[in-house]
C-alpha positions in Angstrom: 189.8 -59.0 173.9 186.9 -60.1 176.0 186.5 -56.5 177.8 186.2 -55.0 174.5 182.9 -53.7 173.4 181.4 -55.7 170.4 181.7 -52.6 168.3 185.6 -51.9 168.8 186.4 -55.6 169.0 184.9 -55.8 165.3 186.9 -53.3 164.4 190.2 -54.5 165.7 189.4 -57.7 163.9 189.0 -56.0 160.9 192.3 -54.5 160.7 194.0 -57.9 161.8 192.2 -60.0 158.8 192.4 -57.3 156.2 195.6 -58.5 153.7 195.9 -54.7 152.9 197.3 -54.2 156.6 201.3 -55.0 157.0 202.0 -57.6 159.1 204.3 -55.3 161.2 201.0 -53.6 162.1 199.4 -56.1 163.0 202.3 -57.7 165.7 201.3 -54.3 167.0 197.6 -54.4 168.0 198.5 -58.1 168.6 200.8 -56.9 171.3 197.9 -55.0 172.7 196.0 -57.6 172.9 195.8 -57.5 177.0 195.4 -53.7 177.3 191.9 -53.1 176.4 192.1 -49.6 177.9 194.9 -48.8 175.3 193.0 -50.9 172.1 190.0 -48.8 172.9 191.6 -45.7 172.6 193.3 -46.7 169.2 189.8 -48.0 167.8 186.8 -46.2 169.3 186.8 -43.7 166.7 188.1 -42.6 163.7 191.0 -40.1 163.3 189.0 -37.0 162.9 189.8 -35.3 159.5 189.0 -32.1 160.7 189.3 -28.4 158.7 193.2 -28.5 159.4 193.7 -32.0 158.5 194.7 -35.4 160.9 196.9 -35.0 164.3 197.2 -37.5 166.5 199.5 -40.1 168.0 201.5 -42.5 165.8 200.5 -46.2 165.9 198.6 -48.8 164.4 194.5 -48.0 165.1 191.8 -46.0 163.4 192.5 -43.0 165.8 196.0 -43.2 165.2 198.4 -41.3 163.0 199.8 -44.5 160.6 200.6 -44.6 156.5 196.9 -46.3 156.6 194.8 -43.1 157.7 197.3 -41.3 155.7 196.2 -43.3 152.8 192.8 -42.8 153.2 193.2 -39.4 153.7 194.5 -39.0 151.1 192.5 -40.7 148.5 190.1 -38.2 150.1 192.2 -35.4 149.1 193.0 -37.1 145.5 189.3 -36.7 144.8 189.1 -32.9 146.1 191.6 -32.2 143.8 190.5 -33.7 140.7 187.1 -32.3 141.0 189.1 -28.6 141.6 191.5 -29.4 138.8 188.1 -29.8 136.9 189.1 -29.7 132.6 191.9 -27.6 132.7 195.0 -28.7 130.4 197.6 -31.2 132.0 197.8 -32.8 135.1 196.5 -31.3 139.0 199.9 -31.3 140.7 200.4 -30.8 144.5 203.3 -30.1 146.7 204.0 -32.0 149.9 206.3 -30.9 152.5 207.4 -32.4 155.7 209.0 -31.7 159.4 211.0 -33.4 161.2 209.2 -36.3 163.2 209.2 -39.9 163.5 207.7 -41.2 160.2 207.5 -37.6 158.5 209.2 -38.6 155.2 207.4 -42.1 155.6 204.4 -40.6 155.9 204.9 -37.8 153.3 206.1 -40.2 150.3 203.1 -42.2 151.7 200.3 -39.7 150.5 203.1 -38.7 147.4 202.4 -42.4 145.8 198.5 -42.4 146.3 198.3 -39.0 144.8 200.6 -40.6 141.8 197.8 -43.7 142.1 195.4 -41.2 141.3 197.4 -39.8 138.4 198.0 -36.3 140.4 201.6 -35.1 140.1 203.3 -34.7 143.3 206.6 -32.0 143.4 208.4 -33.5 146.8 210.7 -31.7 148.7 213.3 -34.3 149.6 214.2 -33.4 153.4 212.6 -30.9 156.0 211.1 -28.2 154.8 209.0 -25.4 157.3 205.4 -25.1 156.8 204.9 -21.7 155.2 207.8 -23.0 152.4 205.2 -25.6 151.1 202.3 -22.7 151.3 204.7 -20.4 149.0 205.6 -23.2 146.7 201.9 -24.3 145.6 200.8 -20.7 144.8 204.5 -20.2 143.1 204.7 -23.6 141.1 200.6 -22.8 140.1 200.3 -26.6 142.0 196.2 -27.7 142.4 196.8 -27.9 146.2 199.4 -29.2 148.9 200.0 -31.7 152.2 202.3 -30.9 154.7 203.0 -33.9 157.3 203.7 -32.3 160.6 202.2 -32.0 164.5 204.0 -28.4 164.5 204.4 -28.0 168.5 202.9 -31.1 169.7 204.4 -33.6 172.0 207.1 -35.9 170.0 204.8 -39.2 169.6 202.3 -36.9 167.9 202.3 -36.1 163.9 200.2 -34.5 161.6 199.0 -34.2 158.2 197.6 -30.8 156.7 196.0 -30.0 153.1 196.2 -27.1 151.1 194.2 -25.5 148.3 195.4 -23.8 145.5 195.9 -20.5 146.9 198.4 -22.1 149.5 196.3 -21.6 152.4 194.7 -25.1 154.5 191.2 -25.8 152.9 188.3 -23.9 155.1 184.8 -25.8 156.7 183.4 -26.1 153.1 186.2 -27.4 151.3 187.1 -29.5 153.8 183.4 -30.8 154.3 184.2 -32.0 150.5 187.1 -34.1 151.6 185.6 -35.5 154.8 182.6 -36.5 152.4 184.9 -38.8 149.6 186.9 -40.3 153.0 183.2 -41.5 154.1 182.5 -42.9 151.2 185.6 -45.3 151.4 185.1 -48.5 153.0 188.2 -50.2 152.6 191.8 -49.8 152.6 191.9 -51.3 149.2 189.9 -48.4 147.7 193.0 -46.6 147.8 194.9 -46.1 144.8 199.1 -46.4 144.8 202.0 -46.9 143.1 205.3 -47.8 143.7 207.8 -45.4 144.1 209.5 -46.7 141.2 206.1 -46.6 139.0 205.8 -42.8 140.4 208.9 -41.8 139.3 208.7 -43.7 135.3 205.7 -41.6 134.7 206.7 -38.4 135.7 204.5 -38.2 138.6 206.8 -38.5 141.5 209.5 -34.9 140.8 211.8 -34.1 143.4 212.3 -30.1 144.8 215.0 -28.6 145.9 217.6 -25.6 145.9 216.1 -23.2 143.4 212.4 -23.8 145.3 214.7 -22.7 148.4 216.8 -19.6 147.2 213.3 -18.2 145.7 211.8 -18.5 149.4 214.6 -16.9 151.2 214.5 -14.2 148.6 210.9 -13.6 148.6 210.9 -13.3 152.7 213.6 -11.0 152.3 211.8 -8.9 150.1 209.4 -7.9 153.2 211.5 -6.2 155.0 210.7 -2.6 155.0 214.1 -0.8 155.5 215.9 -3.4 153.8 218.4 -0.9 152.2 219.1 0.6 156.6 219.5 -3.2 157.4 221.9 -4.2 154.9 223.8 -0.7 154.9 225.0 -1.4 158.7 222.1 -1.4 161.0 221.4 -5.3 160.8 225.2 -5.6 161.6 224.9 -3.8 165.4 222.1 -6.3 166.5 223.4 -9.6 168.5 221.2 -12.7 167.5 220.6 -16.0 169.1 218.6 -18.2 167.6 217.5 -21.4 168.3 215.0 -23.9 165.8 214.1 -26.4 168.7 215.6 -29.2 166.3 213.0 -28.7 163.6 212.7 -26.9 160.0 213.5 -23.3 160.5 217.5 -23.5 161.2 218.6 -23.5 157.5 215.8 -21.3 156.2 215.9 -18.4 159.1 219.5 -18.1 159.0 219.3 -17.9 155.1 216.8 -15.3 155.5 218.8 -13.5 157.9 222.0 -13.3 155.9 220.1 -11.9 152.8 219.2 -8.9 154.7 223.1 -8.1 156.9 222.1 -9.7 159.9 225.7 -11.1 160.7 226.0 -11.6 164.2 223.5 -14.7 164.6 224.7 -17.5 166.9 222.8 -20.8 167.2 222.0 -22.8 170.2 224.2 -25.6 168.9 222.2 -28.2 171.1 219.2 -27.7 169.2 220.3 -26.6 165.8 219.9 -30.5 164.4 216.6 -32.0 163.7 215.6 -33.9 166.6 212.5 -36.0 166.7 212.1 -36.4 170.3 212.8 -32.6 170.6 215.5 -34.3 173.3 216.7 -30.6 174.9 213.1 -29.7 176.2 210.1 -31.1 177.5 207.8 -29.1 174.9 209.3 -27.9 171.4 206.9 -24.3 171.8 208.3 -21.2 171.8 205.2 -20.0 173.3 206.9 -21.6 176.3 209.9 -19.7 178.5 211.2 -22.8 179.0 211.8 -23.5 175.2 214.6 -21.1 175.6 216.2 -22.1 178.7 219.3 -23.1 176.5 218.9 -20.2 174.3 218.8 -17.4 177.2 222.2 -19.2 178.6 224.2 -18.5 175.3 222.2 -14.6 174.8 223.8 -13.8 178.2 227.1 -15.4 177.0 227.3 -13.2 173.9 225.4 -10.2 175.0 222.6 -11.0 172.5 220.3 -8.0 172.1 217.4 -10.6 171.1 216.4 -14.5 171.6 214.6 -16.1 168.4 212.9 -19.2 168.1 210.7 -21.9 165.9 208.7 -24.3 166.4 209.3 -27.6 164.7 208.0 -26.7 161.2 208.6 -23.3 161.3 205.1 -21.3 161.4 205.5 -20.2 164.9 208.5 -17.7 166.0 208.5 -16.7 170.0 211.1 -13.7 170.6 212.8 -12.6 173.8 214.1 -9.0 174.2 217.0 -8.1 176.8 216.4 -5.7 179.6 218.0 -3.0 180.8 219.0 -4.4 183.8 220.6 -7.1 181.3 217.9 -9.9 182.0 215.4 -11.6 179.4 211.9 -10.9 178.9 210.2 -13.5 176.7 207.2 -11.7 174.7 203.8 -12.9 174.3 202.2 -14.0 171.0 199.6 -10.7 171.4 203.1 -7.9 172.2 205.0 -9.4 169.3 202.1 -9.2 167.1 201.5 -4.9 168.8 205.0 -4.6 168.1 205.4 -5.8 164.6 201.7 -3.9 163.4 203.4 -0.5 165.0 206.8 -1.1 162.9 205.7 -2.2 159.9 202.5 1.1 159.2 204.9 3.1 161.3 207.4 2.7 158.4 205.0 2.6 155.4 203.7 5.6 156.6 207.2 7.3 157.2 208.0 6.3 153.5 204.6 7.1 151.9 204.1 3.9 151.3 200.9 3.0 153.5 198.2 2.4 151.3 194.9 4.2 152.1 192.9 0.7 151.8 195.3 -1.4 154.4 194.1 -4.3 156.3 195.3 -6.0 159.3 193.5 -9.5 160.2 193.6 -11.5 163.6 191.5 -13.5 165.4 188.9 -13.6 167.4 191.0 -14.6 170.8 194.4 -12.1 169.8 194.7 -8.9 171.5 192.6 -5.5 171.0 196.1 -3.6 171.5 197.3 -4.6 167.4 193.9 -3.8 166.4 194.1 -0.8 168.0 197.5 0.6 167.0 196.0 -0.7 163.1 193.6 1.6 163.6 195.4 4.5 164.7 197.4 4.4 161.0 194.1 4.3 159.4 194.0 0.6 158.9 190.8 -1.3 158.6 190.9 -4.5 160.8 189.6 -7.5 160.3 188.2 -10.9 163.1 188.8 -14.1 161.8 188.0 -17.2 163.9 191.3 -19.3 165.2 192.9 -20.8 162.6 195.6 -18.7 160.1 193.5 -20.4 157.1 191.2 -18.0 157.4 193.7 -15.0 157.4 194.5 -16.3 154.2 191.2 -16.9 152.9 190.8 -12.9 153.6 193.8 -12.1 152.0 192.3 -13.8 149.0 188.8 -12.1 149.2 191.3 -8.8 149.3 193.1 -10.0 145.9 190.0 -10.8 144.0 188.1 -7.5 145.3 190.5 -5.0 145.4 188.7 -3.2 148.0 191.2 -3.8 150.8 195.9 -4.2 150.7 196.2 -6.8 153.1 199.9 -5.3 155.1 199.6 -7.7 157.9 197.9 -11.0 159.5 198.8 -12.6 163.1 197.4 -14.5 166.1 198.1 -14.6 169.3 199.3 -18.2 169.3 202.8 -16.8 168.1 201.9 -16.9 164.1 202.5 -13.7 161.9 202.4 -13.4 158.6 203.6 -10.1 156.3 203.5 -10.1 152.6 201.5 -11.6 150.3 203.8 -14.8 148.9 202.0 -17.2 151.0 198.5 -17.9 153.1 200.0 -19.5 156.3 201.4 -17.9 159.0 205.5 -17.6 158.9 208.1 -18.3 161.3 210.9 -17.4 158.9 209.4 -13.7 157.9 208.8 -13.2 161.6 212.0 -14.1 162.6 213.2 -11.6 160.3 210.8 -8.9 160.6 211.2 -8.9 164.8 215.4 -8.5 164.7 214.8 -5.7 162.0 212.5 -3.3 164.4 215.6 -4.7 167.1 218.0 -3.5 164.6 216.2 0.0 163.6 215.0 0.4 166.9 218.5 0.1 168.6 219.6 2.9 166.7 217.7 5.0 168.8 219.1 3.5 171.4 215.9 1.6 172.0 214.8 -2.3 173.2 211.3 -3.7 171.7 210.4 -3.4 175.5 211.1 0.0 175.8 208.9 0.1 172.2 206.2 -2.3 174.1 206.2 0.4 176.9 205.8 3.5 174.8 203.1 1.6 173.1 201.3 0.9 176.4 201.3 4.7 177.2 199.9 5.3 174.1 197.2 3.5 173.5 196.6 1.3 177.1 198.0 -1.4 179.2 196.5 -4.2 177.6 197.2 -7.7 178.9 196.2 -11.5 178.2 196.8 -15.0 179.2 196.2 -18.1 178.3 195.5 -21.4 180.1 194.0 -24.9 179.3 193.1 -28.3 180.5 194.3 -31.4 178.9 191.6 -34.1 179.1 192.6 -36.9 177.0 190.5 -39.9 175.6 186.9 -40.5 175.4 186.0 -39.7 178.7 188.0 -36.3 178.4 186.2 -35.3 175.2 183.0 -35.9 177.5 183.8 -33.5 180.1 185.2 -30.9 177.7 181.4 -30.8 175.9 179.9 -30.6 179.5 182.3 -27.3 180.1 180.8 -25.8 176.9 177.5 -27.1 177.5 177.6 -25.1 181.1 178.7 -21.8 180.2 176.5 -21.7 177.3 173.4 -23.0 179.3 174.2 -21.3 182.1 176.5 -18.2 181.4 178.1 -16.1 184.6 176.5 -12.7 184.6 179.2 -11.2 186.3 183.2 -11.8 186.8 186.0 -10.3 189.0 183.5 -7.9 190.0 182.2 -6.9 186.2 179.5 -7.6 185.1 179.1 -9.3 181.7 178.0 -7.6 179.3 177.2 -9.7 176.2 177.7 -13.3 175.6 179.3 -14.6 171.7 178.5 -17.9 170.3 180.0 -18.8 168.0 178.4 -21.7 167.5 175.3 -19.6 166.2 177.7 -18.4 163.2 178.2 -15.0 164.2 179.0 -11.8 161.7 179.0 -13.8 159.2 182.0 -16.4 160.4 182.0 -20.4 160.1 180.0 -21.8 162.9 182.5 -23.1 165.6 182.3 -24.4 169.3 183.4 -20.7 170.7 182.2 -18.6 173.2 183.4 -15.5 174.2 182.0 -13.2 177.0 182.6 -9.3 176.8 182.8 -7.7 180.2 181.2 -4.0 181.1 184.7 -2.8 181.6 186.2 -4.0 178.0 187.7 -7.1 179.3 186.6 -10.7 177.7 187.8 -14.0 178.0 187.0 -16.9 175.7 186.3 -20.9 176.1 187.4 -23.0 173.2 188.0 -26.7 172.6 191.5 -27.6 170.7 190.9 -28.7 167.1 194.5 -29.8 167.0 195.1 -31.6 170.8 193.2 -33.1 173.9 192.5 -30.1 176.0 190.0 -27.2 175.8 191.8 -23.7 176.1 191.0 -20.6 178.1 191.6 -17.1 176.9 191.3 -14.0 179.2 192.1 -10.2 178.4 192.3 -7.0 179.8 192.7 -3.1 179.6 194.2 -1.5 182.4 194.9 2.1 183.5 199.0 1.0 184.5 201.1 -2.2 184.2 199.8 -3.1 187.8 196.4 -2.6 187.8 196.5 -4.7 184.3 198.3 -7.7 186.0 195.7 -7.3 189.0 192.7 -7.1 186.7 193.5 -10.0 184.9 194.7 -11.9 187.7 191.0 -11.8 189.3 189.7 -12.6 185.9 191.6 -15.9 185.6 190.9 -16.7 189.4 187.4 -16.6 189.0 186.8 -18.3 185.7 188.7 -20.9 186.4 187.6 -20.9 190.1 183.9 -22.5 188.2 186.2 -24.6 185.8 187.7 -26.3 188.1 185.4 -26.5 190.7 
């Protein structure tokens, strides 16, 4: 370990004498012992707790995902919910869920017996489970908060760990701030409090979930739909499904949902319907990604499927892909599902005269202006949120206490969508639902969600986005993605694609009234913007770019000059 800095050689010692380390671990980082390159990335910082929680790699090291940053963690956590649980009568409780990766239920029963150790009840849900399930079930089982152990879309040696307050939405900057404080103040591994599974269990604060918590899920999802007497009456019937979970949480809960409202022509992509932790079939499990559904678009041209579903690995992220007239597949973006679903769900409310006068639509920052504007047109009010569905939810709760706005839907561009009020995370399974119902009522008219995507494009304009990014991993990467900020902030272009730039948002400075975060976002003269913004979640800083256009082509030309040019100077 001689090429270790004195700093990070300290530390690795400290985890190979301390008797509250495994022994398994430490054959680990005793293996490692002539790879200093690969010790200093385990050890030269902490695993960042950040507002959503840990993600990282699994493995033995302070920046690694392993059940002893999970401990502290949690013991972090423990304390937050004490303090919220405050002198009400009988125990804080909180719910933990859990995906489908390496060491998920390790991890999850992990952070279960240090919450018993702190005397806080945990309700555990015995297998897989998808993300927004665990947000439903704290605000339905009136738990004190809840931990969800998942990387959602990352890479397979990658896992996660989110936390949950008692509305059911991941804590914001200032209740977060509160649990990053108590992990400061622990010192040791020994600080944290456990029991034994078997001491959990004796004193009734280790209780197992299960079908009841499942069947109220699937109903309360059902309950969204808003021609739910058309679907189950025959129309769900006349739409071909495929769907594929990409191995992960959503298979048993989508196809539940599904069945609950007539949808009986649903066939699964059999090579990814089991959980998978290496996501084996494909090289990324995100249906952002066209070629999530490679296997999926083979078996919709098999059975002549009108519409392609998919979900991420714990279910909060649902990518759809729409057949053509010419009998091809058009995957849709984040930003046109998210048009699509706003126009079908106020176009129906209104049809009923059930759109409330007070409506609200939220999104984010870095989602499309075309939702926003179709909200609009049904006399919506709309609402920016930074990145991050935890603060769509924490809207939707400033909504309940006030009554000044009826939240009717939330979404980002990043494929999450969210409709009802059960929950305050975004929903794979109600959008997987909600997307074949506007297949199934628009098909009736003899109508794809393209043609609807079109006709929505005459309307209101040819709006078009991209994303891209740039994966710089380890110490040196987080260097060079603060120097990209620290440019276009210092020095910001004045003009792009031949626009010139009309104002310049930092976010940083804690704009109209939002969190402070390391965003920028630059508004062009000609209503086109495009966004810089570092990952909270993964290695790589991400690049947003939007644009209004007078015709399909001159959008896709537009945009394609945008993105030239900006990441002409990124990469230059």
């Amino acid at each position: 370990m001689t090429e270790l800095n004195s700093t990070i050689r300290e530390k690795v010692e400290g985890w190979l004498q301390d008797p509250s380390i495994d022994e398994s671990t430490k054959q680990e980082l005793r293996a490692l012992e002539n790879d200093p390159a690969e010790l200093e990335d385990r050890f030269y910082r902490d695993l960042e707790f950040g507002t959503g929680g840990l993600r990282g790699v699994i493995g033995a090291g302070s920046n690694r995902m392993n059940r002893y940053t999970i401990g502290l963690a949690t013991q972090g956590f423990a304390q937050y919910i004490l303090e919220a649980h405050g002198d009400k009568e009988g125990r804080p409780s909180v719910v933990l869920a859990h995906d489908c990766r390496h060491f998920s239920p390790e991890f999850t029963l992990e952070a279960a017996l240090v919450l018993a150790g702190n005397g806080i009840v945990a309700k555990l849900f015995p297998s897989l489970r998808p993300t927004p399930q665990l947000s439903f079930s704290v605000r339905e089982l009136n738990a004190t908060g809840g931990i969800v152990v998942t990387a959602s879309h990352n890479p397979p040696e990658y896992n996660g760990y989110k936390v949950y307050n008692a509305s059911g939405g991941q804590l914001v900057p200032h209740e977060a701030e509160v649990v990053i404080s108590n992990i400061k103040e622990l010192v040791s591994f020994a600080q944290v409090k456990r029991l034994t599974k078997e001491e959990a269990e004796a004193q009734g604060l280790l209780q197992w979930l299960g079908e009841a918590e499942d069947e109220d899920f699937a109903e309360t999802v059902a309950a969204t739909s808003v021609n739910r007497e058309l679907m189950t009456s025959g129309a769900a019937k006349d739409v071909v499904i495929v769907f594929t979970p990409l191995h992960g949480t959503g298979n048993l809960p989508v196809r539940r949902a599904l069945d609950k409202l007539g949808f009986t022509q649903v066939h699964i992509v059999k090579e990814q319907e089991q959980p998978d932790a290496n996501f084996s079939t494909v090289k990324s499990p995100n249906p952002e990604e066209r070629e999530a559904f490679t296997l999926a678009i083979e078996l919709g041209k098999k059975v002549g499927a009108d519409i392609l579903i998919g979900t991420d690995p714990d279910a909060d992220r649902m990518g759809a892909v729409v057949k053509t007239a010419d009998g091809e597949y058009e995957i849709l973006t984040g930003n046109q599902s998210g048009a699509i679903l706003v126009h079908y769900v106020l176009s129906q409310l209104k049809e009923q005269g059930k759109l409330p006068s007070n409506g609200a639509v939220v999104k984010t920052i870095v989602t499309s202006e075309l939702g926003a504007t179709i909200a609009r047109h049904y006399g919506a009010t709309v609402f920016n949120t930074l990145t991050g569905f935890k603060y769509i939810g924490e809207k939707m709760n400033e909504f309940q206490e006030s009554g000044e706005h009826t939240y009717l839907f939330g979404y980002e561009e990043s494929y999450g969508y969210l409709a009802g009020n059960y929950a305050r995370d975004k929903d794979a399974v109600v959008a997987s639902t909600l997307i074949c119902e506007a297949a199934a009522f628009y098909k009736r008219q003899g109508k794809t969600l393209i043609d609807v995507l079109e006709e929505l494009y005459v309307t209101f304009g040819y709006y078009r986005e991209a994303l891209s990014s740039r994966t710089l991993k380890g110490k040196d990467g987080l260097a060079q993605i603060g120097a990209l900020m620290d440019d276009f902030r210092s020095n910001p272009p004045k003009e792009i694609a031949s626009t010139q730039v009309s104002e310049l948002l930092d976010y940083s400075l804690g704009l109209d009234g939002l969190p402070k975060e390391n965003v920028l976002k630059f508004l062009l003269e000609d209503g086109s913007w495009f966004t810089l913004r570092p990952s909270g979640t993964e290695p790589k800083i991400k690049f947003y770019f939007a644009v209004r256009g007078t015709s399909n082509e001159d959008a896709k030309a537009r945009l394609a000059r945008l993105q030239e040019e900006v990441l002409g100077r990124v990469d230059a």
